[in-house]
N, C-alpha and C positions, 0 to 999 in steps of 0.2 A: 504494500500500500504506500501509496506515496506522500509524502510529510509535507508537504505544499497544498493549496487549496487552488486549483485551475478555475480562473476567472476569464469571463467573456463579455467582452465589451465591443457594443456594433454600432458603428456612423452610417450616416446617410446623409441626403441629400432634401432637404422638404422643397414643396411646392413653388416656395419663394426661393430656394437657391440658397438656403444656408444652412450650413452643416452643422446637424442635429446629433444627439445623441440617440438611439432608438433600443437597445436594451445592452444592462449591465445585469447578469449573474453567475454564478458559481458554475462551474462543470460537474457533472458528475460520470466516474468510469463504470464500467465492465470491469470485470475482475475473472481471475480465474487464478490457479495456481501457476500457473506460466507467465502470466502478464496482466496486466492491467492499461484499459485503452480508454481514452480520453478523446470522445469526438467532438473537436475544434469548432469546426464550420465544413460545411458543403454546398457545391452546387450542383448541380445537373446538367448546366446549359453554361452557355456563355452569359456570364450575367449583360444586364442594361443599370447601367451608373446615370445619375445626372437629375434637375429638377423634375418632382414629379413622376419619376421611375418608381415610386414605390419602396415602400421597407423591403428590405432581401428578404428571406427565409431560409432558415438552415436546412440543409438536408443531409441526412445522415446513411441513406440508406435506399441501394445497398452498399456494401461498403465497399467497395471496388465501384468507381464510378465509370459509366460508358465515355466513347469519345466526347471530350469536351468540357465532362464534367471531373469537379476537382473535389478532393478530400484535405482536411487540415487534419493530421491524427498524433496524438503524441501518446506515446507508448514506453509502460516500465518493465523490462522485461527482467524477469526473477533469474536468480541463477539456473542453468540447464537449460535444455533444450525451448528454445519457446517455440512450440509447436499450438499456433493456437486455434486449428482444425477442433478444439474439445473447449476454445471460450463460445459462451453462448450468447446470445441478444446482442449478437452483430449481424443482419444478415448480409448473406452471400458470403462471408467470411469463408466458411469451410468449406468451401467450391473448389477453391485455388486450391487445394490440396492435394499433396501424393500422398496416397494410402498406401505406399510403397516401405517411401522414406522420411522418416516422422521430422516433422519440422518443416520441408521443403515445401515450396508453392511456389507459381506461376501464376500471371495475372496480367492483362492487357492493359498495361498503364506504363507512365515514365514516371518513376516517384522518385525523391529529392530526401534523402534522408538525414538528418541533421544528427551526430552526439553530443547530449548534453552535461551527461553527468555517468560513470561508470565505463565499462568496457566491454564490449559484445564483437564477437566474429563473424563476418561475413560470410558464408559458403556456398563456392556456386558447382556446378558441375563437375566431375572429377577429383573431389575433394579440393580443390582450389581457393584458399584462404584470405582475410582480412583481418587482422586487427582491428577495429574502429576504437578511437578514442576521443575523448571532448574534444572538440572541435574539429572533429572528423566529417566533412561534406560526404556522401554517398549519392552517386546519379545509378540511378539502373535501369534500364531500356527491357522491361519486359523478360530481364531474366529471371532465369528458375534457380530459387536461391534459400536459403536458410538464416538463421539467425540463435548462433548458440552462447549464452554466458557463461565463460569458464568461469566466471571469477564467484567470491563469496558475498558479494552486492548485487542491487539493484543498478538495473542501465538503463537511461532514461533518452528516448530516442522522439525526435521530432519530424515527422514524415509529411509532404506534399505531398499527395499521389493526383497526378493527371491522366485524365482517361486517354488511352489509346487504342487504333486499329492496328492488329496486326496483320501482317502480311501473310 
């Protein structure tokens, strides 16, 4: 569980052109004994910005967004394998999954992975490794990958995921 309270604050645009506040509150996660997931913000589509466009609306779901649409997710991943094919009240979450090799997943997106605190390994095909560390950027184009914490902490990871087509 994470020791920080995730707060979400959203701007916009009102009618007359001046930029309003339009909600301030708490986040709350998913939990599960692998991880614990924090849904930011989402969209669907490409948003419309500007006077009179309307308050946004989160969308959280499903959790891999189609082309176009984006995910904000920050994620604490427990020591061991975070395989989180077995967290629940995410959906679509456990799609991406190989029921092969636990942990591993594939997904039609380019996600942007941030570390913020801790240390987690990258693994992508053929056992082919990463350390990540704070201030570790991760770009990943739709690869099939894992995510395992050797260590005896919590890693606390910041993910964009934007929808993609694969070819």
């Amino acid at each position: 569980m994470s020791t920080i309270t995730l707060r979400r604050i959203v701007t916009d645009v009102d009618a007359h052109g001046t930029s309003v506040f339009v909600d301030d509150e708490p986040i709350a996660s998913t939990e599960s004994p692998e991880l614990d997931i924090y849904n930011l913000w989402g969209t669907n589509d490409v948003p419309v910005v500007g006077a009179g466009s309307g308050s946004p609306a989160m969308v959280s779901e499903p959790f891999y967004p189609g082309p176009g649409g984006v995910r904000a997710v920050q994620c604490v991943l427990h020591p061991g394998i975070a395989d989180a094919s077995a967290s629940e009240g995410q959906e679509g979450l456990q799609d991406a999954f190989d029921q092969e090799r636990p942990g591993f997943h594939t997904t039609d997106t380019v996600d942007y992975g941030i570390c913020l605190d801790g240390e987690v390994y990258l693994v992508l095909d053929h056992d082919e490794e990463r350390l990540i560390t704070p201030g570790t950027v991760v770009v990943q184009h739709g690869t099939t990958h894992a995510w395992q914490n050797r260590s005896d902490r919590d890693c606390t990871m910041l993910f964009v995921i934007h929808g993609a087509e694969r070819s």
